[in-house]
PDB file with one MODEL, atoms N, CA, C and O in Angstrom:
MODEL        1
ATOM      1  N   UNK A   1       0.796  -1.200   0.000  1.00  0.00           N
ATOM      2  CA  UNK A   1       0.000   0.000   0.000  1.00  0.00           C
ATOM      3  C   UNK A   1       0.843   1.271   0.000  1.00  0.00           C
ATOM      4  O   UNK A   1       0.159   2.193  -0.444  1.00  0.00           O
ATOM      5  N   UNK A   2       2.066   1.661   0.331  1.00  0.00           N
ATOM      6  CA  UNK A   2       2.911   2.701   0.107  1.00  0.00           C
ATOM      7  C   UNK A   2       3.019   3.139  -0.886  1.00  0.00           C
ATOM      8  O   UNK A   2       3.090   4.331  -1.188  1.00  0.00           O
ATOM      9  N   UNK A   3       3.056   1.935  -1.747  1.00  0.00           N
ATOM     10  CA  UNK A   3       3.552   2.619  -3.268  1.00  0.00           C
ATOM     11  C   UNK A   3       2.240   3.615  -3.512  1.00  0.00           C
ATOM     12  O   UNK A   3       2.485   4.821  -3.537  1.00  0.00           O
ATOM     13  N   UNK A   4       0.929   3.204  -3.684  1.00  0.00           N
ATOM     14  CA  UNK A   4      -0.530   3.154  -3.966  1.00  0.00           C
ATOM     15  C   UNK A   4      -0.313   4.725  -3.195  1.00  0.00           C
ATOM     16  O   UNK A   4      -0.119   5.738  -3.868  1.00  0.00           O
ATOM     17  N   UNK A   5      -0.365   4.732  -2.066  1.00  0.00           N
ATOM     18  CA  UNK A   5      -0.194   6.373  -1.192  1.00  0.00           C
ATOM     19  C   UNK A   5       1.049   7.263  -1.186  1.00  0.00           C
ATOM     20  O   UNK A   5       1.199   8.358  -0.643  1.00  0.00           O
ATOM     21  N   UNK A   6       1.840   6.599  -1.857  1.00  0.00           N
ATOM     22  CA  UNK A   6       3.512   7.690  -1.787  1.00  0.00           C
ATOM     23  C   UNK A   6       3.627   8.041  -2.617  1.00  0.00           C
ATOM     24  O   UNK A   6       3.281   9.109  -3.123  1.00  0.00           O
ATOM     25  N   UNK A   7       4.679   6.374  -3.314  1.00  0.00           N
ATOM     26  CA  UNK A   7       5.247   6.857  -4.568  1.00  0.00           C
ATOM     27  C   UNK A   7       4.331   7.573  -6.075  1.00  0.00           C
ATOM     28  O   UNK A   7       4.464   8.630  -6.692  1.00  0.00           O
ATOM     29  N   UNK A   8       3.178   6.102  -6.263  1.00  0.00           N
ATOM     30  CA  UNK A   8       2.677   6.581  -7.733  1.00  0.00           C
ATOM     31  C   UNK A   8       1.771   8.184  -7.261  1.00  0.00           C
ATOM     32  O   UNK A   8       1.232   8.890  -8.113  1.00  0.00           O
ATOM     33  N   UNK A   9       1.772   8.394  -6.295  1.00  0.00           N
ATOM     34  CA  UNK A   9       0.560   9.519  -6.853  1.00  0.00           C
ATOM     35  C   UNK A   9       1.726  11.267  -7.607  1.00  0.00           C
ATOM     36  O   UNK A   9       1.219  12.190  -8.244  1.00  0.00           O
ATOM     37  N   UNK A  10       3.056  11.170  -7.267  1.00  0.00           N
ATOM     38  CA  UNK A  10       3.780  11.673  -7.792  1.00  0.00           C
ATOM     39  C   UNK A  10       4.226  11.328  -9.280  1.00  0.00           C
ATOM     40  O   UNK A  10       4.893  12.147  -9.913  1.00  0.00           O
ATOM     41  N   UNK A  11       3.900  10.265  -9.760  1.00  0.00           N
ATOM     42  CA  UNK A  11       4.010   9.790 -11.034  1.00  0.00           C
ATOM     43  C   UNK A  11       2.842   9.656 -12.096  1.00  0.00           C
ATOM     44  O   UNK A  11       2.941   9.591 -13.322  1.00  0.00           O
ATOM     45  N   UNK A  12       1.670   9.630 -11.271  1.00  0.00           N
ATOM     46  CA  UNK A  12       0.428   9.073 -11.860  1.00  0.00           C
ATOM     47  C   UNK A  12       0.156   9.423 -12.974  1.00  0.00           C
ATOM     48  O   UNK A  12      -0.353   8.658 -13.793  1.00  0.00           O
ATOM     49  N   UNK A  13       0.504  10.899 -13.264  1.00  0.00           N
ATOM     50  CA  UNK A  13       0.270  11.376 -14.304  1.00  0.00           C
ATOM     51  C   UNK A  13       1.081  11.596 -15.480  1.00  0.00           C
ATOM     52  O   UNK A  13       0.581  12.029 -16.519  1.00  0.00           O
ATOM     53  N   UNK A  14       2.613  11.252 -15.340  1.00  0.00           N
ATOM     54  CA  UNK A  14       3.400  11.283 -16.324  1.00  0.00           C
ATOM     55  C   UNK A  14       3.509  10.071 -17.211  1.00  0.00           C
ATOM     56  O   UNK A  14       3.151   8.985 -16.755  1.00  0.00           O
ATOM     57  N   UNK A  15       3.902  10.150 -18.252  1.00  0.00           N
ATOM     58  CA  UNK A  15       4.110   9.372 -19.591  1.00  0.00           C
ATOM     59  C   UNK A  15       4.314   8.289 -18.836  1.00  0.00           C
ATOM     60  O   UNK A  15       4.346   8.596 -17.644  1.00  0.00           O
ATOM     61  N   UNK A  16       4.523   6.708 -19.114  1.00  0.00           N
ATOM     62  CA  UNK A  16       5.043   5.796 -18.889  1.00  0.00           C
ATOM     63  C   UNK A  16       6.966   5.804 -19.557  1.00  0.00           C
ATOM     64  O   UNK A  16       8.045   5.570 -19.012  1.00  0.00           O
ATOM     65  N   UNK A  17       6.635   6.121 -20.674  1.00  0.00           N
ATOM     66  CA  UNK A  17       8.229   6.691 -21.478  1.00  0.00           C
ATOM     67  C   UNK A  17       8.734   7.052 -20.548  1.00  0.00           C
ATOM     68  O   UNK A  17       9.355   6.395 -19.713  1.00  0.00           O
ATOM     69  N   UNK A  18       8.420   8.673 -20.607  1.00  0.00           N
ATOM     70  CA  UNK A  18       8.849   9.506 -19.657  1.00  0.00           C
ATOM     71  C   UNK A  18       9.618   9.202 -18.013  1.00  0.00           C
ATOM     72  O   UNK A  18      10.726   9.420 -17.524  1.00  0.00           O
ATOM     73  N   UNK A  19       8.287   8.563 -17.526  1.00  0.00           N
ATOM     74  CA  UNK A  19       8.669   7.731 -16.334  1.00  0.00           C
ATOM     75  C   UNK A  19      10.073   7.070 -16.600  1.00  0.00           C
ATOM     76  O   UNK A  19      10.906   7.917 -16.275  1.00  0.00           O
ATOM     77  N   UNK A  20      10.588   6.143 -16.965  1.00  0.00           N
ATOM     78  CA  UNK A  20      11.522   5.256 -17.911  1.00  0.00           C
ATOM     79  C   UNK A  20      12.659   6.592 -17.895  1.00  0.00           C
ATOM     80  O   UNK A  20      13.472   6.705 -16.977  1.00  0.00           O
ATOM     81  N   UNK A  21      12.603   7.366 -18.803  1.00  0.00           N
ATOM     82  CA  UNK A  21      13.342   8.285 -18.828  1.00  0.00           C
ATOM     83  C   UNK A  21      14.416   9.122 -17.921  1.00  0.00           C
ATOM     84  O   UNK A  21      15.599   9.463 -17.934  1.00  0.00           O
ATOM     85  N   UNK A  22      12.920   9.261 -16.914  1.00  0.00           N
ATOM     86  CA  UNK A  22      13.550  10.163 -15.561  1.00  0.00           C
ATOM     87  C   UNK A  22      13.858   8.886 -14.612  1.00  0.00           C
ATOM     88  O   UNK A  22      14.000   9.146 -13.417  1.00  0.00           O
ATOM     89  N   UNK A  23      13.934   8.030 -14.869  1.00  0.00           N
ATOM     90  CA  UNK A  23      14.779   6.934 -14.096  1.00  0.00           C
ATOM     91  C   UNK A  23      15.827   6.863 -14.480  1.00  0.00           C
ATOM     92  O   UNK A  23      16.724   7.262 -13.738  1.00  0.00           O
ATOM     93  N   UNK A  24      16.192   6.275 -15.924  1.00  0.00           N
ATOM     94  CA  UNK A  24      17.528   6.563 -16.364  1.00  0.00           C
ATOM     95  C   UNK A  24      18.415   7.668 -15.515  1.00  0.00           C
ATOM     96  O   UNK A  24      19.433   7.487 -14.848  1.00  0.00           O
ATOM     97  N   UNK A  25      17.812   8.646 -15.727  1.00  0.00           N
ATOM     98  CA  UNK A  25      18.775  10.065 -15.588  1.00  0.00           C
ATOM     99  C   UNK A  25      19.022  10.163 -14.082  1.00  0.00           C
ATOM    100  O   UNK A  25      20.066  10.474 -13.510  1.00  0.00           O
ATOM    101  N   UNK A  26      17.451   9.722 -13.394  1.00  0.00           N
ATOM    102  CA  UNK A  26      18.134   9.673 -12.188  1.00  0.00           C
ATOM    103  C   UNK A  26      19.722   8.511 -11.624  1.00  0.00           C
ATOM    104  O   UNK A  26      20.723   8.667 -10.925  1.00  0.00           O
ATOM    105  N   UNK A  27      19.175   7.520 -12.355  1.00  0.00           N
ATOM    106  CA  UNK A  27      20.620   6.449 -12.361  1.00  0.00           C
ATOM    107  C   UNK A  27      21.909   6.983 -12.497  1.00  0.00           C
ATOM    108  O   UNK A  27      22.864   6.715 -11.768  1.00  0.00           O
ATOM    109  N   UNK A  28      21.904   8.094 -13.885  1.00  0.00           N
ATOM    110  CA  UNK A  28      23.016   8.449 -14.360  1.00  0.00           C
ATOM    111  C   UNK A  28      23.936   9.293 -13.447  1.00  0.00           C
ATOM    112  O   UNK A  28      25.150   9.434 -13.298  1.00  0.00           O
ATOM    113  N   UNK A  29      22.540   9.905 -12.780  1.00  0.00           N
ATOM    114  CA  UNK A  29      23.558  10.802 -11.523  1.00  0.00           C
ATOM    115  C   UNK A  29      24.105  10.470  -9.959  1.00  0.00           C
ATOM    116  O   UNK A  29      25.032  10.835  -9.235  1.00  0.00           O
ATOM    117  N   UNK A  30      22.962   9.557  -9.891  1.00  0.00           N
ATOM    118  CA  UNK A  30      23.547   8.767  -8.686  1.00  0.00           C
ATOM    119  C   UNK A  30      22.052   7.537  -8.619  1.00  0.00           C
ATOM    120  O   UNK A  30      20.827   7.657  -8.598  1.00  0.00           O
ATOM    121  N   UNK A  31      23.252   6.145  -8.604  1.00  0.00           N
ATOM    122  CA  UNK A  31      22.054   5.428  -8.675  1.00  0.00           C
ATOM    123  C   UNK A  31      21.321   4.761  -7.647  1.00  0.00           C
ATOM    124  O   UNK A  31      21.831   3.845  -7.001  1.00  0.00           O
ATOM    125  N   UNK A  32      20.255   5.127  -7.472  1.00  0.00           N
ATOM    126  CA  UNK A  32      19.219   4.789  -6.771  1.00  0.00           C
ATOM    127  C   UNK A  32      18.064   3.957  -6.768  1.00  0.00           C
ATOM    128  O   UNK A  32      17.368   3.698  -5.786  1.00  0.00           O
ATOM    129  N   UNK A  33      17.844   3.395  -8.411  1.00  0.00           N
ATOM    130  CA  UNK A  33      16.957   2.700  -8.702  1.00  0.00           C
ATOM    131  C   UNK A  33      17.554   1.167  -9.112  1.00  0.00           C
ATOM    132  O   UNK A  33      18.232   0.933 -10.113  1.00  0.00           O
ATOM    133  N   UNK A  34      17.232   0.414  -8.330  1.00  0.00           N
ATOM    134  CA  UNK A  34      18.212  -0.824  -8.382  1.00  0.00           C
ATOM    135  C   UNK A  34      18.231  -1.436  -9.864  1.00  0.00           C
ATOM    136  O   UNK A  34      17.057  -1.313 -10.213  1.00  0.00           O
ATOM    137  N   UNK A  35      18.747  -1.873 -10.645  1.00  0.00           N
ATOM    138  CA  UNK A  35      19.022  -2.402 -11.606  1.00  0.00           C
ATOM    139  C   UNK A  35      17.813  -3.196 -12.426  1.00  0.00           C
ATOM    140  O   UNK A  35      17.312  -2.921 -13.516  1.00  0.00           O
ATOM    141  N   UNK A  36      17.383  -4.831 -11.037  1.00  0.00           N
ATOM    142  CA  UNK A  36      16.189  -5.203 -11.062  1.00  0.00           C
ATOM    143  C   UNK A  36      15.006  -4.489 -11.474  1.00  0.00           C
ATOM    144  O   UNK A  36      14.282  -5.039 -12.304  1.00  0.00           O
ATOM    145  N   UNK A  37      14.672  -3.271 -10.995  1.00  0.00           N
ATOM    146  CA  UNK A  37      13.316  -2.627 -10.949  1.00  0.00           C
ATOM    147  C   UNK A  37      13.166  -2.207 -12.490  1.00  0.00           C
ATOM    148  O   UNK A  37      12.089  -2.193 -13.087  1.00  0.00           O
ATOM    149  N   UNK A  38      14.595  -1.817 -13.125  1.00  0.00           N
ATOM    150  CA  UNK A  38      14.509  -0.985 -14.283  1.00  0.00           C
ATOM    151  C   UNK A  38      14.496  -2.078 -15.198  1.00  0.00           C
ATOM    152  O   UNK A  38      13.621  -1.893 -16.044  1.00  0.00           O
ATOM    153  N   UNK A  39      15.149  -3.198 -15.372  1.00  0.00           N
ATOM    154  CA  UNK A  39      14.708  -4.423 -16.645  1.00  0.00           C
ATOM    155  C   UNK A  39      13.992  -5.350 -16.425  1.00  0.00           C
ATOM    156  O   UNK A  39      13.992  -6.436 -17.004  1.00  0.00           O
ATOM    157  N   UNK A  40      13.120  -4.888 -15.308  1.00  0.00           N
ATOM    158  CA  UNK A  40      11.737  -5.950 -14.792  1.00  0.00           C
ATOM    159  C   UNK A  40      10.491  -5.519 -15.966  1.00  0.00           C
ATOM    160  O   UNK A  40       9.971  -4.406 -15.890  1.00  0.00           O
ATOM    161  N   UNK A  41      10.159  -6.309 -16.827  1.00  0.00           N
ATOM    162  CA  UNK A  41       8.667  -5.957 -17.281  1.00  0.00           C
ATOM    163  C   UNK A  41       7.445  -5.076 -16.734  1.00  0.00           C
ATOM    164  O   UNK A  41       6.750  -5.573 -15.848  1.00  0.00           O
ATOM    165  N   UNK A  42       7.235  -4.172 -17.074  1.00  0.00           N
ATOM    166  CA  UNK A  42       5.842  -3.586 -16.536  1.00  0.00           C
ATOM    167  C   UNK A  42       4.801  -4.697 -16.292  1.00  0.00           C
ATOM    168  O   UNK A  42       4.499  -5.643 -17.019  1.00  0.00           O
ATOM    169  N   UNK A  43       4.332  -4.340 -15.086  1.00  0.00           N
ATOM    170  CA  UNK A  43       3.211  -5.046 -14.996  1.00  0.00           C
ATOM    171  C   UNK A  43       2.201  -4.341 -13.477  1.00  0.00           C
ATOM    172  O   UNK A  43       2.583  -3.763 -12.459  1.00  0.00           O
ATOM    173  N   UNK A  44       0.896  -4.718 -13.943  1.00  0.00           N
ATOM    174  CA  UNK A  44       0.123  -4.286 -12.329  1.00  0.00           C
ATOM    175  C   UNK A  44      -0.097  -5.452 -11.719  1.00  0.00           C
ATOM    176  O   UNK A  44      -1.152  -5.708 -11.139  1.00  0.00           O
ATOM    177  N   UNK A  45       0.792  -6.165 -11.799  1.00  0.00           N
ATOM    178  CA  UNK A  45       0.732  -7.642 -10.636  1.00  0.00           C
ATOM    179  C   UNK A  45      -0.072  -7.703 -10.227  1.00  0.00           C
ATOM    180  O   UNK A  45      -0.139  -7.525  -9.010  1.00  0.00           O
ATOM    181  N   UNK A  46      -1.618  -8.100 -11.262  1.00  0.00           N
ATOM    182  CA  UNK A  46      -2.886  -8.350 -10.398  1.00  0.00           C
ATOM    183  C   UNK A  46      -2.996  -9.752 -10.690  1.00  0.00           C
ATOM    184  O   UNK A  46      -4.111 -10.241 -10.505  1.00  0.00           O
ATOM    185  N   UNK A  47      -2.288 -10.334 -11.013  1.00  0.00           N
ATOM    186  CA  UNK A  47      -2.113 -11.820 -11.142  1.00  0.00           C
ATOM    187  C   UNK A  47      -0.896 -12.634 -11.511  1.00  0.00           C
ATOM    188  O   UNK A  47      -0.456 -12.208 -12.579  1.00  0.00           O
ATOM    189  N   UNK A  48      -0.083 -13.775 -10.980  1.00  0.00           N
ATOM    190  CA  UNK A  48       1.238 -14.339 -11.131  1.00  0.00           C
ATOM    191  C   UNK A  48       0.994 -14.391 -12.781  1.00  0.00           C
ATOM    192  O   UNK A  48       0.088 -14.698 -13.556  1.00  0.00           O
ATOM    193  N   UNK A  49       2.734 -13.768 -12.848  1.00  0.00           N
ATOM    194  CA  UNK A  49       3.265 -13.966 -14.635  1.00  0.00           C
ATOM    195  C   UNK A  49       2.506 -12.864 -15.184  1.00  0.00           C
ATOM    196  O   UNK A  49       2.621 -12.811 -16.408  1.00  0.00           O
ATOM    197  N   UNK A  50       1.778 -11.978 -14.692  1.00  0.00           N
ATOM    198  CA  UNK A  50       0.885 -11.048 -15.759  1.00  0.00           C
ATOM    199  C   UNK A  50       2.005 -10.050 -15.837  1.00  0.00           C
ATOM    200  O   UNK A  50       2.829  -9.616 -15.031  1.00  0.00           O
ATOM    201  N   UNK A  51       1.566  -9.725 -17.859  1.00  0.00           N
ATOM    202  CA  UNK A  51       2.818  -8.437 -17.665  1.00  0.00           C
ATOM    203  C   UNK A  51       1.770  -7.808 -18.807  1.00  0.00           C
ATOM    204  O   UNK A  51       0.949  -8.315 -19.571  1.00  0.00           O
ATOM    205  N   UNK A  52       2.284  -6.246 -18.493  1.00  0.00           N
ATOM    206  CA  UNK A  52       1.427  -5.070 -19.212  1.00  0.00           C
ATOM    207  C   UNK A  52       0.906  -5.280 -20.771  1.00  0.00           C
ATOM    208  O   UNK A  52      -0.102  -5.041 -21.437  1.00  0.00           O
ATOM    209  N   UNK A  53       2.096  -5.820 -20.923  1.00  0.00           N
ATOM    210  CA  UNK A  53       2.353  -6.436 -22.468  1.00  0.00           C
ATOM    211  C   UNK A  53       1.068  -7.485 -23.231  1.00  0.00           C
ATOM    212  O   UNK A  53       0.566  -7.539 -24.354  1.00  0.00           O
ATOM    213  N   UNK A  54       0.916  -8.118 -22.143  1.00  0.00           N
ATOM    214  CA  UNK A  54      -0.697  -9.183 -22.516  1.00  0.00           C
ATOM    215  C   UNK A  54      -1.620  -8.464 -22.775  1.00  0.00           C
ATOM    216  O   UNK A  54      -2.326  -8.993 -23.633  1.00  0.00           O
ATOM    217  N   UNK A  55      -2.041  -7.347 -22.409  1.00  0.00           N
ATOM    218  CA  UNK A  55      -2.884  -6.492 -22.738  1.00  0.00           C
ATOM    219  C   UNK A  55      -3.164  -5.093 -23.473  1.00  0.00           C
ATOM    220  O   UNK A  55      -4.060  -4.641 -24.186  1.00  0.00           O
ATOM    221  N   UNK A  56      -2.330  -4.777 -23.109  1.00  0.00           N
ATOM    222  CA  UNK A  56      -1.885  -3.189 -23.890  1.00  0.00           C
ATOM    223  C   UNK A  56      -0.718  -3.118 -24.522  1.00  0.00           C
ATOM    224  O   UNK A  56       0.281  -3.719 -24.127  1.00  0.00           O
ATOM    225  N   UNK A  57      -0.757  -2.230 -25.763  1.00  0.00           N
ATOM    226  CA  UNK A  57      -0.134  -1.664 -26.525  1.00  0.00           C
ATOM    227  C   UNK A  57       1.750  -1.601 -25.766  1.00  0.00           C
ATOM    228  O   UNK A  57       1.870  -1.776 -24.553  1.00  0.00           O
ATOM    229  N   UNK A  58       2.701  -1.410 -26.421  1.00  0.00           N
ATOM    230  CA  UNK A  58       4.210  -1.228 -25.908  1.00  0.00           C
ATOM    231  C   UNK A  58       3.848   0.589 -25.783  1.00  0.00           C
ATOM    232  O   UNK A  58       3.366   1.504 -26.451  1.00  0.00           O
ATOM    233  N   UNK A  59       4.382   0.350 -24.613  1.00  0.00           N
ATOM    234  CA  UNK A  59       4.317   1.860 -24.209  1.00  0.00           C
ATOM    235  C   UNK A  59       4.469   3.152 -25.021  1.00  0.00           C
ATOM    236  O   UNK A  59       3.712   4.089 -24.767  1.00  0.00           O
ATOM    237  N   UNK A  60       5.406   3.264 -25.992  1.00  0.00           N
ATOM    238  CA  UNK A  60       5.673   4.421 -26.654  1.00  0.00           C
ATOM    239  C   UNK A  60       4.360   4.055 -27.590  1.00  0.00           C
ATOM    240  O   UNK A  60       3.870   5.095 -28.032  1.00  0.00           O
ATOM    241  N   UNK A  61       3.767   3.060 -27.948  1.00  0.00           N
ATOM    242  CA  UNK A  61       1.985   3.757 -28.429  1.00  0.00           C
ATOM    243  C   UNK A  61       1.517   4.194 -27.603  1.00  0.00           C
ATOM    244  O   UNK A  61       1.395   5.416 -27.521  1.00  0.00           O
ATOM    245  N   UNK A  62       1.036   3.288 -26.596  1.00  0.00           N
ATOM    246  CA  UNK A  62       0.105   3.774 -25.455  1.00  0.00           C
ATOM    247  C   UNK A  62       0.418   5.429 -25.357  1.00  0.00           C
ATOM    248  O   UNK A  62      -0.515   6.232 -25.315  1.00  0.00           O
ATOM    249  N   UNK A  63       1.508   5.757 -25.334  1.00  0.00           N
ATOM    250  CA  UNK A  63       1.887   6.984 -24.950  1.00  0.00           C
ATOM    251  C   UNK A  63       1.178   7.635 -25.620  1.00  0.00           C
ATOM    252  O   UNK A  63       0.355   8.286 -24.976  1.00  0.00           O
ATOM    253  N   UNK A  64       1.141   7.753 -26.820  1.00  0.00           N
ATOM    254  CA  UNK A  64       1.135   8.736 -27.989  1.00  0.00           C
ATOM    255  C   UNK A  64      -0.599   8.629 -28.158  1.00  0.00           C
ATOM    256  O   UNK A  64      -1.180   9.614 -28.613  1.00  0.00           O
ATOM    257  N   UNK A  65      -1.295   7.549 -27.822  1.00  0.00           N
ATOM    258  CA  UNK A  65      -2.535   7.810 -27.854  1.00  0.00           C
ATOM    259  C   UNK A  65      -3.598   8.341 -26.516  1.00  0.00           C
ATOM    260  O   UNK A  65      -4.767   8.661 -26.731  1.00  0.00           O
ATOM    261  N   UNK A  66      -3.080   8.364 -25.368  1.00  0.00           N
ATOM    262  CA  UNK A  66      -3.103   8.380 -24.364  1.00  0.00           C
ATOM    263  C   UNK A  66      -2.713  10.545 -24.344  1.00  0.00           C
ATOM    264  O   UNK A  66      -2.958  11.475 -23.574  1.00  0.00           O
ATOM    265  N   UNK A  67      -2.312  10.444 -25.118  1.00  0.00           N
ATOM    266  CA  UNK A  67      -1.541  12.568 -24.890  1.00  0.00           C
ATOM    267  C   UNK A  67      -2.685  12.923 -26.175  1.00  0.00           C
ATOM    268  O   UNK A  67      -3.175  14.033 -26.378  1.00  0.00           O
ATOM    269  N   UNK A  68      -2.959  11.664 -26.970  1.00  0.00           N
ATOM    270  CA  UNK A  68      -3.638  12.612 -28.470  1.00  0.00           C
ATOM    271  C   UNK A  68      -4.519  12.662 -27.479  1.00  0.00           C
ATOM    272  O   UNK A  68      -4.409  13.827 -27.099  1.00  0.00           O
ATOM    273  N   UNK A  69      -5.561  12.001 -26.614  1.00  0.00           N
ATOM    274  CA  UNK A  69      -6.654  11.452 -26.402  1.00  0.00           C
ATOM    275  C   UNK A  69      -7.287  12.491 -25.461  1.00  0.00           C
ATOM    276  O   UNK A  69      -8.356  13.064 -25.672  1.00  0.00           O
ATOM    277  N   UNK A  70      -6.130  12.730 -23.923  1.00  0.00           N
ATOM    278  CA  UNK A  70      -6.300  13.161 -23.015  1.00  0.00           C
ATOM    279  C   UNK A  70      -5.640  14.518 -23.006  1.00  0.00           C
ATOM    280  O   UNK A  70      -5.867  15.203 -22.009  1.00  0.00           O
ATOM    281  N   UNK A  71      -5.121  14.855 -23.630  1.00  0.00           N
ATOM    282  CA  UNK A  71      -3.985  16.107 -23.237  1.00  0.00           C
ATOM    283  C   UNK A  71      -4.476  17.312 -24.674  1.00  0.00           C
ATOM    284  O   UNK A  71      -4.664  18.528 -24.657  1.00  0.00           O
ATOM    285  N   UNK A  72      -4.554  16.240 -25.854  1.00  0.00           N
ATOM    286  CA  UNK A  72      -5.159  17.041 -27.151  1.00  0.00           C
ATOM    287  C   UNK A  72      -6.298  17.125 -27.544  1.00  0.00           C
ATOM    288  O   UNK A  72      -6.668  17.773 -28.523  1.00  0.00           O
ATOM    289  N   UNK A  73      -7.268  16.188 -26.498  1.00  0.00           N
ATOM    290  CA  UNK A  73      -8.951  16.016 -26.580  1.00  0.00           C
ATOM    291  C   UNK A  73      -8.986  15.722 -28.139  1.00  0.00           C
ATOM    292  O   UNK A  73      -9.592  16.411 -28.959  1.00  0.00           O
ATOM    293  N   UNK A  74      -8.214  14.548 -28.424  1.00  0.00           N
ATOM    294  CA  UNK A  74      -9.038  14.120 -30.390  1.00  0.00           C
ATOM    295  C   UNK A  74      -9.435  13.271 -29.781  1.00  0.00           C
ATOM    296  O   UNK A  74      -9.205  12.755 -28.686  1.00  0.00           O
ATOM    297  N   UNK A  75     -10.668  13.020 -31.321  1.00  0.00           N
ATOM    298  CA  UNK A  75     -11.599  11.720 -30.911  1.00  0.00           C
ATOM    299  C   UNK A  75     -10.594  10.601 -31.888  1.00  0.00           C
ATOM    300  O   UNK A  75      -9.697  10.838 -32.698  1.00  0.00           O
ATOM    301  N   UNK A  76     -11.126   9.459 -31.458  1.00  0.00           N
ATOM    302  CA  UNK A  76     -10.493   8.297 -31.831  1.00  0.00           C
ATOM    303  C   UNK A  76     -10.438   8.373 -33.407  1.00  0.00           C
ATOM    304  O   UNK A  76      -9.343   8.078 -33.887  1.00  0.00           O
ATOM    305  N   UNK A  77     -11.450   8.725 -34.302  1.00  0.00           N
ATOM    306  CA  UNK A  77     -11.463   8.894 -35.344  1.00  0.00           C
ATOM    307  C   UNK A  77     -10.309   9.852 -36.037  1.00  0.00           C
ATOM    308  O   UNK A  77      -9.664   9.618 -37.060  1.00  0.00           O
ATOM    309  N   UNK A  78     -10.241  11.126 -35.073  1.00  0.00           N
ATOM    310  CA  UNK A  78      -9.018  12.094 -35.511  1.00  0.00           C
ATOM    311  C   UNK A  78      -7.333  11.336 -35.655  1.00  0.00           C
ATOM    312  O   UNK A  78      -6.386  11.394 -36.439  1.00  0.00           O
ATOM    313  N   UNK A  79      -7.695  10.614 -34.339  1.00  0.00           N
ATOM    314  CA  UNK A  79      -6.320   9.890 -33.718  1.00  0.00           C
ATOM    315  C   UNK A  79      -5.865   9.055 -34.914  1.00  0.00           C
ATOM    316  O   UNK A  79      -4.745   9.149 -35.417  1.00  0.00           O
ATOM    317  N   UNK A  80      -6.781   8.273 -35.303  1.00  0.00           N
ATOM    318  CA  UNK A  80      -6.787   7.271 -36.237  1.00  0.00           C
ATOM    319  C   UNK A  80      -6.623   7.682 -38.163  1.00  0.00           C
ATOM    320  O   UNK A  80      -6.187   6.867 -38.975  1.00  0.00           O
ATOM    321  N   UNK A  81      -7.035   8.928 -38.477  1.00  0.00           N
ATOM    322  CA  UNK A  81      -6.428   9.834 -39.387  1.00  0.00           C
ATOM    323  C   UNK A  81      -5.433  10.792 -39.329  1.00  0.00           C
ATOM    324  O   UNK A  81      -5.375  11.575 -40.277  1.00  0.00           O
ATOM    325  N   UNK A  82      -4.507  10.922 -38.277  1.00  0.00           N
ATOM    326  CA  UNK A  82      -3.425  11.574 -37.688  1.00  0.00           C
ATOM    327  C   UNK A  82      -2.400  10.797 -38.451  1.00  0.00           C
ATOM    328  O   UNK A  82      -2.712   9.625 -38.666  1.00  0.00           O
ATOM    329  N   UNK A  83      -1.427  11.137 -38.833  1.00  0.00           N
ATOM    330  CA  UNK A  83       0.032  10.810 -39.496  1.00  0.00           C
ATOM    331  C   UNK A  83       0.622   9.998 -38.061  1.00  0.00           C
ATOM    332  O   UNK A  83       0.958   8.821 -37.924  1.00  0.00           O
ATOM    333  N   UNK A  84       0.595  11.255 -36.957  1.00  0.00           N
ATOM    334  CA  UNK A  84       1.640  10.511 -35.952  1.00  0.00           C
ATOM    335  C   UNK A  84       0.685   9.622 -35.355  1.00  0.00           C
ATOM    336  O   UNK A  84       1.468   8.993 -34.643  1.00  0.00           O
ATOM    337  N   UNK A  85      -0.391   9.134 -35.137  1.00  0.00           N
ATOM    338  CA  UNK A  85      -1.447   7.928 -35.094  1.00  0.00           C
ATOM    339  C   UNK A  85      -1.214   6.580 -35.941  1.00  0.00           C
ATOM    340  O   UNK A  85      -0.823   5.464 -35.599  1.00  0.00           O
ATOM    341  N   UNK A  86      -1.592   7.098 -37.138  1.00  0.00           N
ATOM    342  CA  UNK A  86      -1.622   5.987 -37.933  1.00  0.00           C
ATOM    343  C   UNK A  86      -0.809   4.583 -37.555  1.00  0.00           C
ATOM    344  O   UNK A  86      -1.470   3.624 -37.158  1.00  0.00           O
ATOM    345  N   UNK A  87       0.803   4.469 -37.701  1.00  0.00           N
ATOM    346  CA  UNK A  87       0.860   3.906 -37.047  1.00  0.00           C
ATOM    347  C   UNK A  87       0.721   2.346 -35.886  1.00  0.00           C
ATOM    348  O   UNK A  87       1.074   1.168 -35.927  1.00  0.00           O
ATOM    349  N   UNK A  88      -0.252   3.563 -34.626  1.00  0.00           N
ATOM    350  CA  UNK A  88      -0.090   3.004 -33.238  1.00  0.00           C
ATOM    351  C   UNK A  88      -1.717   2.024 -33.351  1.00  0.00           C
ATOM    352  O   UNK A  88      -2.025   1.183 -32.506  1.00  0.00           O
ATOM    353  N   UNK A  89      -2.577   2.371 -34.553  1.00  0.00           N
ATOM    354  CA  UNK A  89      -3.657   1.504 -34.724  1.00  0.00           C
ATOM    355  C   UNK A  89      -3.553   0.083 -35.754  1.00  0.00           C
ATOM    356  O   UNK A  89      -4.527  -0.660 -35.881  1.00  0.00           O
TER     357      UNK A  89
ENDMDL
END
């Protein structure tokens, strides 16, 4: 339950990429994020062996439809005639 009340609510809202990203960099400067955590598969461990991957898109789509969707308010139809869309469907 820590993570659920600490950590993610500082993350909740950034990219998954992104997330990824600012881990790296934090590594680069002093590392803090153990090795394990960073080439472990995404997953919401709501069941043994489940990984993000069984269900959703590889993150850098998810991303990109997830910012058209929520951040640029297009409808799926726009998303889906978009150049940088096309693509992730």
């Amino acid at each position: 339950m820590a993570t659920w009340w600490g950590g993610l609510a500082a993350i909740s809202d950034v990219p998954k990429t992104m997330v990824y990203r600012l881990s790296q960099y934090v590594n680069s400067r002093r590392p803090v994020i153990p090795k394990s955590t960073m080439e472990k598969p995404p997953s919401a461990e709501l069941r043994p062996n489940q990984r993000d991957s069984d269900v959703l898109p590889p993150y850098e789509v998810l991303d990109t439809i997830l910012e058209d969707y929520i951040e640029d308010n297009k409808a799926a139809e726009e998303m889906r005639a978009s150049e940088r869309s096309t693509s992730c469907w």
